[in-house]
C-alpha positions, 0 to 999 in steps of 0.5 A: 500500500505504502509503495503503491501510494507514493507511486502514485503521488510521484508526479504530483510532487514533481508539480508540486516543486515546479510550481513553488519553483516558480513562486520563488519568495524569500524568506517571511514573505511566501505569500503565494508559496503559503497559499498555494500550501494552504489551498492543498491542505484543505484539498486533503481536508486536515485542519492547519494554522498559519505562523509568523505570517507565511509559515503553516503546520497543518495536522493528521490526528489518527483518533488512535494512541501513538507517538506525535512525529513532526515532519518539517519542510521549509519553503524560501528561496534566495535573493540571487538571480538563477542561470536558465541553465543548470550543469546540463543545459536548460533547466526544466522550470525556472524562477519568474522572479529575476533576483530570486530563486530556489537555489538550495531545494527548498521547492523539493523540500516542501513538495515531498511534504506534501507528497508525504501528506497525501501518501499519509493521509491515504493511509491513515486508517492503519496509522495511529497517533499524531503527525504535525506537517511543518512548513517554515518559512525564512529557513535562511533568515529565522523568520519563523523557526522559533515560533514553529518550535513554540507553536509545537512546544504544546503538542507532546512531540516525540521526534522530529524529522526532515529532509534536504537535498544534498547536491554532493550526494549522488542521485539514488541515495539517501545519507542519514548520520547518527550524531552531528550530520550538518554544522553549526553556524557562528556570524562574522559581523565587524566594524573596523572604525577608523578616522576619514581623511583626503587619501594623500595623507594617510599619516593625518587620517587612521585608515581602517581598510588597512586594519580590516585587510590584516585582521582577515590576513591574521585570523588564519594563522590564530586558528592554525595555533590555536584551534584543535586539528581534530574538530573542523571549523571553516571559515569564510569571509564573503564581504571586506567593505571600506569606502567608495573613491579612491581618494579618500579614507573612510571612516569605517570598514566592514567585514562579513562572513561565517564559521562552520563547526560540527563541535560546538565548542570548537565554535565557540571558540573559533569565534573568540579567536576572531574577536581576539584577533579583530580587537587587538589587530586593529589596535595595532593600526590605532582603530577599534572594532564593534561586533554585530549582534550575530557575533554575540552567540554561535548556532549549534550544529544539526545532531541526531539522535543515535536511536532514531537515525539508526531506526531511519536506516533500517525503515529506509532500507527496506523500502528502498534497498540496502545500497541506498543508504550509504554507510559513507557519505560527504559531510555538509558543511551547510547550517539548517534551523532544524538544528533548534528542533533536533536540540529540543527532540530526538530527531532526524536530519535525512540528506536526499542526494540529487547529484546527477550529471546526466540531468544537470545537478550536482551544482552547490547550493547557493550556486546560480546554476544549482538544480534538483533531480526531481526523479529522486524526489519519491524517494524522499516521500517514501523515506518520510511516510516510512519513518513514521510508519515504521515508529507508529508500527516499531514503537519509539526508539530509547532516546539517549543523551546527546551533549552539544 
């Protein structure tokens, strides 16, 4: 029955994520995206609330005792523009945004859930307890993650789970990790402040940019000496910003960029050191430095729970075959707000390869060429609907501690 049913909803979801493609919203304004969710939602006539404006959870309640699984799908797109082609050639669907577009699969994300929705809402007589559809808006800014976990909070959850393509991955897998299975995300926000003056006299003025330029030269080595080689932590700096002619000093600059971690320690620690660095650097160039509120605190990494991402491999094996769950994979450097929901439950983070170089994916995330082979999107339905088979059928796996 189960396999029958997410055969059968397999074009379905294909529509499902060239439409919401299409819609392209960022985060926090999904409008259509969240009307567009809502109008299927009463299709399959299950009750749902909308959140912080564009996300929705929507409700399947059994009538029967069983565990209450929360199954999360975010829905936003990106503020870059998409290439009409992918790795391949022409992109089967493309943005009508023209700064905008789903270039990191949330569009796939949203579509398996409502895949698994209807797959689940089909089989709902054998089914018991309760699952919460979440479909958050704003994954990439916050915008509704903390009121989803609130909404949630008076729900008696059991466990969590989601799943996010991976374009690493090849096409036909599906990587799930016990423990740490995605980074945690530390901010780098810095105000190199100087004093401005005319560019031909650098010795009246305190030229920031030049102190910006060694604190982004100096961090590098601080890590080398002073970070454990056994816990990676990246770092990436994507903005050093300091005045528009070539004439004049400014009075500020500006750098931006992130760090990356699996340890969440490590994290924190790495983000002292840049502090460390950032404050006595610019010291050495008479300048001073404010940190943005992003630096006050990092994020913590994605981490399953053991018991359960173990109980995932085994469900998924055996609706999709022993070689589609890899016992090795890539580690994704990426962060995700499902951290926050695998901090507060048991829960799993599942990675749906779609790197296909026949169809044009494989591109990373956040690239403007970035597609998703939409052929492997079924089995990311029927990994979801079989989790939460398998729990209400197995029962729920003996959760153990998990230190972040």
């Amino acid at each position: 029955m189960l396999q029958k049913e997410t055969e059968r909803v397999k074009e379905i979801v294909i529509a499902h994520r060239r439409k919401i493609h299409a819609f392209a919203e960022i985060g926090g304004k999904e409008f259509r995206t969240h009307d567009y969710i809502c109008s299927y939602i009463e299709k399959l006539g299950l009750p749902y609330d909308t959140v912080a404006e564009t996300a929705v959870i929507a409700v399947l309640d059994t009538g029967k005792e069983g565990p209450h699984i929360a199954l999360r799908a975010d829905m936003d797109a990106l503020p870059l523009k998409e290439n009409p082609e992918n790795l391949k050639g022409p992109r089967c669907c493309i943005s009508e945004q023209k700064n905008t577009c789903h270039a990191c699969g949330h569009d796939a994300h949203s579509a398996m859930l409502l895949g698994s929705m209807e797959v689940l809402c089909a089989l709902r007589e054998s089914l018991c307890g309760i699952v919460y559809f979440c479909f958050e808006s704003g994954e990439e800014n916050g915008a509704s993650s903390r009121q989803i976990l609130e909404a949630l909070s008076e729900k008696k959850i059991d466990t969590v789970w989601a799943v996010h393509v991976y374009a690493a991955l090849e096409s036909g897998r599906i990587g799930i990790r016990s423990g740490a299975c995605m980074t945690g995300f530390g901010g780098v926000d810095i105000e190199v402040q100087g004093r401005g003056g005319h560019g031909s006299r650098p010795d009246l003025s305190i030229n920031p940019v030049f102190a910006a330029a060694s604190i982004v030269a100096n961090i590098p080595g601080a890590f080398l000496n002073q970070l454990d080689v056994e816990k990676t932590v990246t770092f990436g700096i994507t903005c050093i910003h300091g005045g528009e002619a070539m004439n004049v000093f400014p009075e500020t600059a500006q750098i931006k960029g992130s760090l990356r971690f699996f340890d969440r320690h490590e994290g924190k620690k790495a983000l002292e050191i840049v502090k460390n660095v950032a404050r006595h650097t610019a010291a050495m160039h008479n300048c001073s430095v404010r940190f943005g509120r992003v630096m006050d605190e990092v994020g913590i990494p994605v981490v399953n729970s053991v018991p359960h991402a173990e109980a995932a491999k085994k469900a998924i094996r055996e609706i999709c075959g022993k070689e589609a769950v890899p016992e090795e994979f890539p580690l994704f450097y990426a962060s995700e707000s499902f951290s926050m929901y695998c901090h507060k439950y048991p829960g799993v983070m599942a990675l749906l390869g779609i790197k296909n170089p026949s169809y044009g994916s494989g591109a990373e995330h956040h690239n403007e060429r970035f597609d998703v082979d939409e052929s492997v999107m079924d089995m990311g339905v029927k990994a979801t609907v079989k989790y939460v088979v398998a729990l209400m059928e197995d029962g729920l796996p003996r959760q153990t501690e998990i230190c972040l």
